[in-house]
FIDREN-421745 format. One line per 4 residues: number of its first residue (from 0); for each residue x, y, z of N, C-alpha, C, CB. Coordinates in pm, whole numbers, plus 50000, padded with zeros to 5 digits. Glycine has a CB too. Example, Ala and Ser with C-alpha at 12.3 -4.5 7.8 and 13.67 -1.06 7.14 Angstrom:
% FIDREN-421745
0> 51319/49431/50780/51230/49550/50780/51320/49670/50780/51131/49553/50905  51285/49775/50708/51367/49894/50714/51290/50003/50787/51408/49940/50572
//
This chain:
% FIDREN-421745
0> 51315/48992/49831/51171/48996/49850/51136/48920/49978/51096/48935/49726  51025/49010/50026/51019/48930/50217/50887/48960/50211/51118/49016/50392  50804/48880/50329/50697/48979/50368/50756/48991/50529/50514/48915/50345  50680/49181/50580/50682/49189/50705/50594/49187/50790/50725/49259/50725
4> 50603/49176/50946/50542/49160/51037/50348/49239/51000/50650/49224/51154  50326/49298/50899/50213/49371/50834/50148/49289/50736/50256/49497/50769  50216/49222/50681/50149/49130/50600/50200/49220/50413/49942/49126/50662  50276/49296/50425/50314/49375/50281/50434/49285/50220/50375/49557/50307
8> 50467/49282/50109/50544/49219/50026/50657/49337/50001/50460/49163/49897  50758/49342/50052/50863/49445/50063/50976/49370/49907/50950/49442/50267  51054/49480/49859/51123/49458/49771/51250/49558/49774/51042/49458/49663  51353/49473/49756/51476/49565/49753/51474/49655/49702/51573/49532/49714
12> 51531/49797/49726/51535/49892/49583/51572/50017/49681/51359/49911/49467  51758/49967/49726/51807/50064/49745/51792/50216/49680/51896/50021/49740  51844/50303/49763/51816/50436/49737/51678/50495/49647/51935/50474/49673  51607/50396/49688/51436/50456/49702/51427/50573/49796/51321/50335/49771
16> 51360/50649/49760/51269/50811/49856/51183/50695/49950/51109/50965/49717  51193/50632/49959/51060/50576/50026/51148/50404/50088/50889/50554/49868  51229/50380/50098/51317/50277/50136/51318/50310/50266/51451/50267/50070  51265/50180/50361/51265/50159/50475/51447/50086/50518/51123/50067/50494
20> 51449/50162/50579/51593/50134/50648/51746/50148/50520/51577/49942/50719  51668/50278/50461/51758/50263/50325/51743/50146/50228/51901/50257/50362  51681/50041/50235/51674/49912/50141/51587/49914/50085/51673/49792/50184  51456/49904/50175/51345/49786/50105/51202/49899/50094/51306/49607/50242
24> 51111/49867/50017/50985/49922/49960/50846/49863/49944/51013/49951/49850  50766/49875/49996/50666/49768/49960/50612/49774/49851/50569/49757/50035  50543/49665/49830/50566/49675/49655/50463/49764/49616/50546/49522/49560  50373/49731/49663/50229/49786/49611/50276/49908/49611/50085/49765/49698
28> 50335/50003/49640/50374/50144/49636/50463/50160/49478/50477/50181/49789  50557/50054/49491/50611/50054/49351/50521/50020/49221/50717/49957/49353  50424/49939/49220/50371/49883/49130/50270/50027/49106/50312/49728/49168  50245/50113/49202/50178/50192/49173/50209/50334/49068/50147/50207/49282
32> 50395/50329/49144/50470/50424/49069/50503/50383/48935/50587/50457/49136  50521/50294/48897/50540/50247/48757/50437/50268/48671/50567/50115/48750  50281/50255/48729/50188/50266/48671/50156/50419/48652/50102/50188/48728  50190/50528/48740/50194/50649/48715/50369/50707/48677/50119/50712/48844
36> 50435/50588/48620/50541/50715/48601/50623/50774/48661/50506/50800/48583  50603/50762/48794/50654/50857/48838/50663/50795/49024/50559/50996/48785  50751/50892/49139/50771/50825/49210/50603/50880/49296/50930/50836/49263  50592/50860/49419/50490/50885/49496/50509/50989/49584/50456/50783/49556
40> 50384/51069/49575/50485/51218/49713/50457/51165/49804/50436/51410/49750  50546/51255/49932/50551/51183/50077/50369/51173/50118/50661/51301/50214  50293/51237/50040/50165/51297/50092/50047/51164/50100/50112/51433/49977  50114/51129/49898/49994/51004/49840/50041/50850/49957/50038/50951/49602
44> 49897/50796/49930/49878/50632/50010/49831/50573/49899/49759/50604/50154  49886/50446/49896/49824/50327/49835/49725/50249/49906/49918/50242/49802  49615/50221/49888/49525/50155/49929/49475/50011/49847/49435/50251/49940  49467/49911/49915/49449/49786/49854/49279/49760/49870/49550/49666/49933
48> 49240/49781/49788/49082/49776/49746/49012/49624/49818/49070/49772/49545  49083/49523/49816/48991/49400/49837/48947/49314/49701/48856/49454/49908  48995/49315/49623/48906/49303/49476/48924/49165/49505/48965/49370/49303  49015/49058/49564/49065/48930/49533/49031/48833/49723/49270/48960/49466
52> 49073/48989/49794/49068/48886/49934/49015/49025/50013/49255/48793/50007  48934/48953/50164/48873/49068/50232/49042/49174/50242/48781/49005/50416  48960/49312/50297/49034/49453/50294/49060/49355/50463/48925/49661/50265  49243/49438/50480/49295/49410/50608/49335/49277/50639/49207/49446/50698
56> 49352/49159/50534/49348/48994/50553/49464/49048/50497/49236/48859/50485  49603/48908/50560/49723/48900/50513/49742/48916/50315/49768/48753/50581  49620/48839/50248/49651/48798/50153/49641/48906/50060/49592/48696/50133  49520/48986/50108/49504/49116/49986/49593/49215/50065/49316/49192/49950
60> 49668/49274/50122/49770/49309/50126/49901/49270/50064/49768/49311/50213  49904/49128/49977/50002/49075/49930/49927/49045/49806/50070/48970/50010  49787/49118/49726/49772/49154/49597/49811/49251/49555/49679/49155/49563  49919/49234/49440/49958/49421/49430/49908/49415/49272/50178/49492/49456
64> 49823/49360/49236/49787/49385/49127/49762/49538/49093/49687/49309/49112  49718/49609/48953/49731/49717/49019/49508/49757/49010/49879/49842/48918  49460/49628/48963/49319/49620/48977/49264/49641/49127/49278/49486/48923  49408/49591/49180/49335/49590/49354/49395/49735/49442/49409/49413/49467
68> 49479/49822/49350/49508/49928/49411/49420/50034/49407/49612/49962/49377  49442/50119/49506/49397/50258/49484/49467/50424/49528/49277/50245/49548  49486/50532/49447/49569/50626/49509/49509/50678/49558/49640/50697/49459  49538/50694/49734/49476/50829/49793/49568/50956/49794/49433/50806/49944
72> 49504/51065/49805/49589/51194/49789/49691/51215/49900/49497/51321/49786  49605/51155/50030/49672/51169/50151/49668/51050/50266/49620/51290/50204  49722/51047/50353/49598/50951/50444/49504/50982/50513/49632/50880/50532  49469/51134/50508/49281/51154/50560/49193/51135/50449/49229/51324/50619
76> 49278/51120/50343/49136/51046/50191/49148/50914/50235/49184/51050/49966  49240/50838/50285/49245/50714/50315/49187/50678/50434/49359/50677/50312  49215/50755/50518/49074/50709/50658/48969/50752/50621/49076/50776/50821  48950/50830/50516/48776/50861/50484/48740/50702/50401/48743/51042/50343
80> 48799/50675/50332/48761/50579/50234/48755/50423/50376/48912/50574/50069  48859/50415/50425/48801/50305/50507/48725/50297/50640/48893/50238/50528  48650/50449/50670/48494/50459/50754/48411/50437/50642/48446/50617/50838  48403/50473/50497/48313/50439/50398/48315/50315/50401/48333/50486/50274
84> 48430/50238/50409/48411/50052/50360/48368/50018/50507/48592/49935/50296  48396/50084/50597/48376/50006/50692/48471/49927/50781/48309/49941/50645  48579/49907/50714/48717/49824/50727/48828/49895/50841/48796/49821/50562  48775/50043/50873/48890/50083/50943/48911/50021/51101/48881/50235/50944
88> 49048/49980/51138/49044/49889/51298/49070/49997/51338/49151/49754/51357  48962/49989/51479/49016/50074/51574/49084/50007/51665/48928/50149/51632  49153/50117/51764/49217/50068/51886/49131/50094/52010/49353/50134/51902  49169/50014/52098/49062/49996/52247/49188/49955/52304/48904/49863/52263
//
């Protein structure tokens, strides 16, 4: 268990579909699959709601409760949802 340069809480779990560099997973993706059962398609995003710390702060990225998650279908439901919060960074 690490966090990376993103501020996500990564977890071992070789031969994951979703294992960065073959190893590691962030959790909130796992905590999400457990809660549905099942693994995540390449399509769905996890989104961390804010429920505990502002959206985009190191710390609620490292809530994986699953009160503070949310499934998007894709990530254009996920850039829709953070022009709705307001939260999305742009680049300049």
């Amino acid at each position: 268990r690490w966090i990376n340069k993103k501020g996500y809480v990564m977890i071992l779990a070789k031969g994951h579909p979703r294992a960065l560099g073959g190893k590691y997973v962030r959790e909130h993706q796992l905590v999400m699959e457990k809660h549905l059962g099942r693994y995540l398609t390449k399509e769905e995003v996890v989104h961390h709601k804010g429920v505990h710390f502002p959206i985009g702060s190191m710390e609620n990225k490292q809530d994986n409760s699953l009160e503070n998650l949310q499934l998007c279908k894709n990530s254009s439901e996920h850039t829709k949802l953070h022009h709705k919060l307001g939260t999305l960074k742009r680049n300049k």
